[in-house]
Structure formats: structure tokens, C-alpha cells
C-alpha positions in Angstrom: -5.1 -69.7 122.4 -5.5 -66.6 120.5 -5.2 -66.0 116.9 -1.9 -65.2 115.3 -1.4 -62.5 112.5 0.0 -63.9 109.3 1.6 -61.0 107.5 3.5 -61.2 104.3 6.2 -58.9 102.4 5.9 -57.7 98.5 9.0 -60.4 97.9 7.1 -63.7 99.5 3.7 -62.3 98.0 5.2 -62.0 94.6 7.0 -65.8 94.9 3.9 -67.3 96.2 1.8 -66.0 93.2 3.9 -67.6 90.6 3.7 -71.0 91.8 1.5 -74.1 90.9 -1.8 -75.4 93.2 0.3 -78.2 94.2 3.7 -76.1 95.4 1.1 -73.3 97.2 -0.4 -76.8 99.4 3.0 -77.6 100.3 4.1 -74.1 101.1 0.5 -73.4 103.1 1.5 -76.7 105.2 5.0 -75.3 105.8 3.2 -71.6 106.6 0.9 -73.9 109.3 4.0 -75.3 111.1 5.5 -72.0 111.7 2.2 -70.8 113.0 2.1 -73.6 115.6 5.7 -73.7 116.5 7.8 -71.0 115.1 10.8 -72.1 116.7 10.8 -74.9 114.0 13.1 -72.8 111.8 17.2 -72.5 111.7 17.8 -69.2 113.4 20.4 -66.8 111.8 23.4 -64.5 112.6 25.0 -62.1 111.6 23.6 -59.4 109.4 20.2 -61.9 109.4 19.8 -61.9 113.3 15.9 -62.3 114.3 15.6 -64.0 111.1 14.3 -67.9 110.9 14.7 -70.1 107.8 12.5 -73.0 107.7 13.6 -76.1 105.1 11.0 -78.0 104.0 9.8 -80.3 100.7 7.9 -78.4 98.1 7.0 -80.6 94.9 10.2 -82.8 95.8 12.6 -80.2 96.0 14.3 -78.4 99.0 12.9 -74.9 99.5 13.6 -72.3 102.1 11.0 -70.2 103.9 12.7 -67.1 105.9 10.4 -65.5 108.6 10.1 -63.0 111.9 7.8 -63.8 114.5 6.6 -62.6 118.0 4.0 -64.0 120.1 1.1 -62.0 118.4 2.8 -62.2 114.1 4.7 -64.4 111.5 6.0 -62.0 109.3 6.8 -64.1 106.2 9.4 -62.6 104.3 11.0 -64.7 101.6 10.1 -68.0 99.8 12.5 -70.1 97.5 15.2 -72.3 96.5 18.7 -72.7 97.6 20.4 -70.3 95.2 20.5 -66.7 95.7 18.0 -66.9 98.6 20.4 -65.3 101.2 21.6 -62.5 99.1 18.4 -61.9 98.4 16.9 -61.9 101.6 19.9 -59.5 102.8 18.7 -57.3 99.9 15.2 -56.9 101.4 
């Protein structure tokens, strides 16, 4: 199998730096399972076709993960809770 490309946006960079050791372990596990099956995620329509969000547990509470991927990439783009997230990501 041949390696995959993890890239990241300014937006997901900046969320990921602001969290705690424990909530970066739970998002690098939830980064992991869209590297190995990217289909994992919701996908969306509308304005956010080609989009994924990916739902997951991070330090007990729901977060959302949205991300673009091809064969070769995951392009991660946003990371957060519930609120705002979608008018946010439509922002970016």
C-alpha cells in the first residue's frame, strides 16, 4: 500500500493547536481512521459536496472532523464542536 499525504488547512491547524494532550490523542485516532477508510465520514450536499464530516468522541464530547480525500491525500479542513461548524466550514 502506498503512503497517503495528510495535509491540513490554516482553520484545522489553528483548532488543533489550542487543544489539550489528551483531545490531540483522540483527534490523531479519529485522523488514523480516515487515513485507513475515508469513506467512514457522513458525506455532504449542497454547497459542501465532496466534503466528509466524521463524528467522533473527543474528551467525552461529540466533535466533528470535515475532510477531502482522493486516493493519494486527506485534506483535513475543519475541527470542532457542533455549533457554528457548518457556517464556518462554508466560510472557508
Amino acid at each position: 500500500m502506498s503512503s497517503i499525504e495528510v495535509l491540513q488547512t490554516a482553520a484545522f491547524r489553528r483548532s488543533y493547536k489550542r487543544l489539550h494532550p489528551n483531545q490531540k490523542a483522540d483527534v490523531d485516532e479519529a485522523v488514523q481512521v480516515i487515513v485507513t477508510h475515508p469513506e467512514t465520514g457522513e458525506p455532504k450536499k449542497g454547497n459542501l459536496a465532496g466534503v466528509f464530516v466524521h463524528k467522533f468522541k473527543c474528551n467525552g464530547q461529540l466533535a466533528l472532523l470535515a475532510y477531502e480525500f482522493d486516493p493519494a491525500t486527506r485534506l483535513l479542513l475543519l475541527l470542532g464542536s457542533h455549533e457554528n461548524f457548518y457556517r464556518e466550514l462554508k466560510r472557508s
